[in-house]
C-alpha positions in Angstrom: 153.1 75.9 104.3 155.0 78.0 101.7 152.0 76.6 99.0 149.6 77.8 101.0 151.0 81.3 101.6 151.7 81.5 97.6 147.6 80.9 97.2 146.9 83.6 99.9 148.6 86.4 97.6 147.4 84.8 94.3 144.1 85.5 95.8 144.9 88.7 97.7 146.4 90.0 94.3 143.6 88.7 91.7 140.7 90.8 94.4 143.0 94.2 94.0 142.7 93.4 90.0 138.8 92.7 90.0 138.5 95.6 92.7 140.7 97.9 89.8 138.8 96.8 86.8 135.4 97.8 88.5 136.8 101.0 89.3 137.8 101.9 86.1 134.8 100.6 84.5 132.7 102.9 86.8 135.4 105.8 85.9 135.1 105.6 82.1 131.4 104.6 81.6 130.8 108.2 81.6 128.0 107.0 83.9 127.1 110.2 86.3 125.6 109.8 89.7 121.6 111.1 90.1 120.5 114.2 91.3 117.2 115.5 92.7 116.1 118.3 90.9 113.4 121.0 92.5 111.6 121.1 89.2 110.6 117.6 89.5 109.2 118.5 92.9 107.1 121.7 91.3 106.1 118.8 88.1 104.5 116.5 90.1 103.1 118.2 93.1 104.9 116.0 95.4 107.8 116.7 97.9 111.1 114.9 97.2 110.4 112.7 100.1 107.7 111.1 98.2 109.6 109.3 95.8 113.7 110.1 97.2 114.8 108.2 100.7 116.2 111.4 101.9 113.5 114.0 102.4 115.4 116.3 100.9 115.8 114.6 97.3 118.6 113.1 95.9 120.0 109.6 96.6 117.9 106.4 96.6 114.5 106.7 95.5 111.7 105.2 97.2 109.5 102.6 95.6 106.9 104.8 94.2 110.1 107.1 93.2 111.1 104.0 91.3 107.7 103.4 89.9 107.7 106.9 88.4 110.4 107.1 86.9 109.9 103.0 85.4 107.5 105.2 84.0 109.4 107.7 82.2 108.6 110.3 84.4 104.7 111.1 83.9 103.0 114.4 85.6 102.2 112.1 88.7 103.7 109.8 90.9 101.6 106.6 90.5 100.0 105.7 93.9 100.6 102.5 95.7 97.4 101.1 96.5 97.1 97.4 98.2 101.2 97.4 98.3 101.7 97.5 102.0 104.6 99.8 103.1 106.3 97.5 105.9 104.8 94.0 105.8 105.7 92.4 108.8 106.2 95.5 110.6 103.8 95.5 113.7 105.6 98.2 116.3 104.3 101.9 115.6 107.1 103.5 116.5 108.9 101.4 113.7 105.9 102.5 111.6 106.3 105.5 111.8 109.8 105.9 111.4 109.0 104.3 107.9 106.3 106.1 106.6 106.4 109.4 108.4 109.6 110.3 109.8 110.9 111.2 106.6 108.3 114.2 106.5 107.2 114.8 110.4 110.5 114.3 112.1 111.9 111.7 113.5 110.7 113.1 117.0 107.5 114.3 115.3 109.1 117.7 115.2 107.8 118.6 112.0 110.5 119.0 108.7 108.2 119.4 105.3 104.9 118.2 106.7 103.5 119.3 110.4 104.9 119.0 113.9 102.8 115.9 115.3 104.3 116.3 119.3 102.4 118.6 121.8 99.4 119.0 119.4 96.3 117.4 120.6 95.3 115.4 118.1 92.5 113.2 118.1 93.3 109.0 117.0 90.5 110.0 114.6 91.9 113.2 113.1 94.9 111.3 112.8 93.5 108.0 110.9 91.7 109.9 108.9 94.6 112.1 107.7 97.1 109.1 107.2 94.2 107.3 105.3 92.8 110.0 103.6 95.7 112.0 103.0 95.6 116.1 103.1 96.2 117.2 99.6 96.4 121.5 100.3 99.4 120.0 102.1 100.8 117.6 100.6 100.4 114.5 102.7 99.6 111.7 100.4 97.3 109.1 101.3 98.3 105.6 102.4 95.0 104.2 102.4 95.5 100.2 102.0 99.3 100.9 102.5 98.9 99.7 106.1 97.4 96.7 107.8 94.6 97.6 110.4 96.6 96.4 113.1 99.2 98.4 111.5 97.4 101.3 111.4 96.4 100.9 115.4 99.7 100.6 116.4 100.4 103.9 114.0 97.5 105.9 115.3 98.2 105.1 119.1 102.2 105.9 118.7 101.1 109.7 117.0 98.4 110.5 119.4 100.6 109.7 122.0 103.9 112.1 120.8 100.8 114.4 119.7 99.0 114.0 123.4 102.3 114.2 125.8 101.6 110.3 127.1 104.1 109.1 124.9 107.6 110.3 124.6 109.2 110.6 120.8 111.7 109.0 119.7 114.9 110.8 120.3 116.4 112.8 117.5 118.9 110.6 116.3 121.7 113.5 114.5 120.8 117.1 116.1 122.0 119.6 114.5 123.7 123.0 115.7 121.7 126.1 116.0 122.5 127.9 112.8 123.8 131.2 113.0 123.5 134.0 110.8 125.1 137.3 110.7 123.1 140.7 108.4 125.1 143.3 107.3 123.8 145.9 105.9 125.4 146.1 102.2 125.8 149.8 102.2 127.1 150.9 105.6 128.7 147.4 106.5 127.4 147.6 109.5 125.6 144.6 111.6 121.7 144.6 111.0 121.5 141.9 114.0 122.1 138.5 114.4 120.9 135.2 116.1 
C-alpha cells in the first residue's frame, strides 16, 4: 500500500514539473498571441468572419483564414471551391449555424450581413444568394461548398426564420441594452440619453 501511494506522488509531482516546463517555455519563447487587425479587413475586402471564428476577428481562423495566411497573406482570400463546409452535416439549422450564423445572427437577427427573420424571402432569392454570393455586400459565395441536399435543408431552415413558419434558433448569450449618456462638452449638461 505504502509503494503504491509513493508512485501516486512520483506521478502527481513529475505532471506539476512537465505542466511547469510548458509554462515557462510558452513564457520565454517570446511567442505573442494573434490579433485581428481592421486593415486586413479593408486589404482583402472581406469581413473578419470570413477567415476569423469569431465574427469579430481575432482568435481561431477559419479554414480559408488559414489558407490565406499559408499563403503569406495575398490581396484575396483564396475561395474554397468543391471543399464542402460541414460534410456530414444534413440538419439546416446546424447548417446554418455553421456557415451563417457567424454573419446573420444566430437568430437570423442580422450582425455584419442582413437580418434573414420576418423578411419574406423567396427559397429562390435565397439559393441564389448563398450560391451566388452578393459581392456590394459582402456575402461570399459558397457555391459547391454545400451538398444539394445540404443546400435544401439550408434554404427551407432561412425561408422559414425569413417567412415566420419557422421559429429561430434562440439567441444563445443576449446581451444588455447598452446605454449611453451625451454631454455636451461645453455646458456639461445632458444632450439625452437611451
Amino acid at each position: 500500500m505504502k509503494g503504491l501511494l509513493i508512485k501516486i506522488i512520483q506521478l502527481f509531482s513529475l505532471s506539476i514539473v512537465g505542466i511547469i516546463v510548458i509554462l515557462s517555455v510558452g513564457m520565454f519563447t517570446g511567442e505573442q498571441s494573434a490579433h485581428a487587425l481592421p486593415e486586413f479587413a479593408d486589404y482583402t475586402g472581406e469581413a473578419c468572419a470570413t477567415c476569423h471564428v469569431n465574427p469579430g476577428g481575432g482568435g481561431p481562423r477559419t479554414l480559408r483564414g488559414l489558407l490565406w495566411s499559408a499563403q503569406g497573406n495575398p490581396e484575396e482570400v483564396p475561395s474554397l471551391g468543391n471543399i464542402l463546409i460541414a460534410p456530414g452535416v444534413s440538419d439546416g439549422v446546424e447548417l446554418y449555424d455553421i456557415a451563417c450564423a457567424a454573419c446573420h445572427g444566430i437568430s437570423g437577427e442580422g450582425l455584419f450581413g442582413a437580418a434573414l427573420v420576418s423578411t419574406g424571402l423567396s427559397e429562390r432569392s435565397i439559393l441564389n444568394s448563398i450560391v451566388r454570393g452578393k459581392e456590394r455586400s459582402g456575402m461570399p459565395s459558397f457555391e459547391t461548398q454545400f451538398t444539394e441536399e445540404q443546400l435544401d435543408a439550408l434554404v427551407i431552415y432561412v425561408a422559414g426564420i425569413s417567412s415566420g413558419s419557422i421559429e429561430p434558433a434562440p439567441i444563445r448569450y443576449p446581451l444588455p441594452q447598452a446605454e449611453f449618456e451625451c454631454v455636451d462638452q461645453e455646458t456639461l449638461e445632458s444632450c439625452g440619453a437611451n
